[in-house]
DRENDO-970685 format. One record per residue (C-alpha): x, y, z. Coordinates in steps of 0.02 Angstrom, whole numbers, plus 50000, padded with zeros to 5 digits. Layout:
// DRENDO-970685
XYZ ...
// end
This chain:
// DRENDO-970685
532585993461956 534295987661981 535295983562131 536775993662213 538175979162168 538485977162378 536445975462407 536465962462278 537945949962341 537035952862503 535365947662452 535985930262354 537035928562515 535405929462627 534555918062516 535905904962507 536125906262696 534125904062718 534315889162593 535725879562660 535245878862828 533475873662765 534075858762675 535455855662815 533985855562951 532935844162861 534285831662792 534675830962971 533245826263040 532915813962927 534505806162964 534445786162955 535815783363041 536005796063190 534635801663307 535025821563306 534065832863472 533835850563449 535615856863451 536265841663329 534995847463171 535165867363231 537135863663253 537045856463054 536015867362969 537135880663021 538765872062975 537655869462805 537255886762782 538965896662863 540245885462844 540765889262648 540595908462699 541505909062836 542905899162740 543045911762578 543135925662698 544455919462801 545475916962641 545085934162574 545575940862751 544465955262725 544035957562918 543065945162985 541665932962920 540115941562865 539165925762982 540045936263121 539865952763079 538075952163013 536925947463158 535745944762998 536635928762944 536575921363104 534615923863114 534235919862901 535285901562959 534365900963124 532515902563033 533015892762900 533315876463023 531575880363134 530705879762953 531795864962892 531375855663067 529415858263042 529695854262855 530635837162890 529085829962989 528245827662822 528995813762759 528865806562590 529405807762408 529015826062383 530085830462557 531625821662461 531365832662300 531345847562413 532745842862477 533695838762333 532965857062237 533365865662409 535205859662402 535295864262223 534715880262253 536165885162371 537345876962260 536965890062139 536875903962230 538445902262330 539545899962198 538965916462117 539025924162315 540805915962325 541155921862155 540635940062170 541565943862334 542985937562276 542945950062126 542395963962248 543905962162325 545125963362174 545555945062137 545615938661977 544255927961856 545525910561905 545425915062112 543575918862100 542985903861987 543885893762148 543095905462274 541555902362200 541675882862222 542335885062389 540915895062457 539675881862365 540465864562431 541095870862585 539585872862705 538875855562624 540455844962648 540775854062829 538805846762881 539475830662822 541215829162914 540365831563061 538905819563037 540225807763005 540145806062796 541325809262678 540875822262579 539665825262428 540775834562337 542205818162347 540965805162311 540845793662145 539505798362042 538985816262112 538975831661992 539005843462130 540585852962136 540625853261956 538955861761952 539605874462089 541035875161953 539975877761809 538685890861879 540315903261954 540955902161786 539735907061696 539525920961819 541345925761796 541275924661598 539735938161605 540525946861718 542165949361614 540955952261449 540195969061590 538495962761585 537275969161688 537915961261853 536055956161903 535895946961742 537655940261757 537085935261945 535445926861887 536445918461741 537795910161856 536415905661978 535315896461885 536695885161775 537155881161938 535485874862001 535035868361817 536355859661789 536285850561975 534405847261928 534685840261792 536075828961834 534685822162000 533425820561871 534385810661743 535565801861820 536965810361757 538595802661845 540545805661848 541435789661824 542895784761963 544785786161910 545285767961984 544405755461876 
// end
């Protein structure tokens, strides 16, 4: 069965929102350097999960945010940091690989969500390839401007916005060839997420301009 093209962006949305704020919540509250109450790690996972959202729909001007006009965002990013808050009490090396395949998930899935609203409302393969990476690296590098970090997305070594990059363009290249927009969703998706995966699992590194 496929999906209705507007039941589809929203159910990659949900999940990205759900994701986000997960991996927000728990990166949070295991936070080495800041003590974070109840507010702190709920105010984080939401930046995590609404902020690149709420910052593509601004710029397509298309009414306002989704995270404001969908009571359902507000609630997928508020159970998302309860579960990431219970999660985070378990520490150890398997709560860092969930949060690393967490993040990577949402990587992936908002830059085909950024992607695919951008093309649903006219714009071109070039505006929704940078849509896509907007909506990916936005929510992430709001939760760390406000936790006091600079940014994933800016820092040596860390494939992250070019793996937002990579999974909205393959997204947009099936989506120019008309695939099946499902399979053109679960393409973009998971490059994304592989390709961030992969770059955690081997190392993989950018190198810095300045010498």
């Amino acid at each position: 069965m496929v999906l209705p093209i507007d039941k589809l962006f929203s159910l990659i949305d949900f999940l990205g929102v759900f994701a986000a704020a997960l991996g927000g919540a728990i990166a949070a509250v295991r936070d080495t350097r800041y003590k974070y109450d109840l507010v702190g790690v709920t105010g984080l996972a939401f930046a995590a999960a609404l902020g690149g959202g709420i910052i593509r729909d601004l710029i397509l001007q298309h009414g306002p945010p989704l995270a404001f006009s969908d009571s359902r965002y507000l609630l997928l990013a508020l159970a998302g940091a309860a579960v990431g808050m219970l999660f985070a009490n378990r520490a150890g090396k398997y709560t860092d690989r969930a949060i690393a395949f967490v993040d990577a998930a949402a990587l992936g899935l908002f830059a085909v969500a950024g992607s695919t609203r951008a093309i649903n409302a006219g714009l071109g393969r070039l505006p929704a390839l940078l849509l896509g990476i907007v909506t990916a690296a936005g929510g992430g590098s709001l939760r760390d401007v406000l936790s006091g970090r600079t940014p994933k997305i800016f820092e040596g070594g860390q494939i992250y916005a070019i793996a937002a990059a990579f999974g909205a363009a393959v997204f947009v290249i099936c989506d120019s060839l008309h695939l099946d927009r499902s399979m053109s969703t679960l393409a973009g998706a998971l490059c994304g997420f592989g390709l961030r995966v992969l770059a955690l699992r081997f190392d993989w590194k950018t190198r810095p301009v300045r010498r």
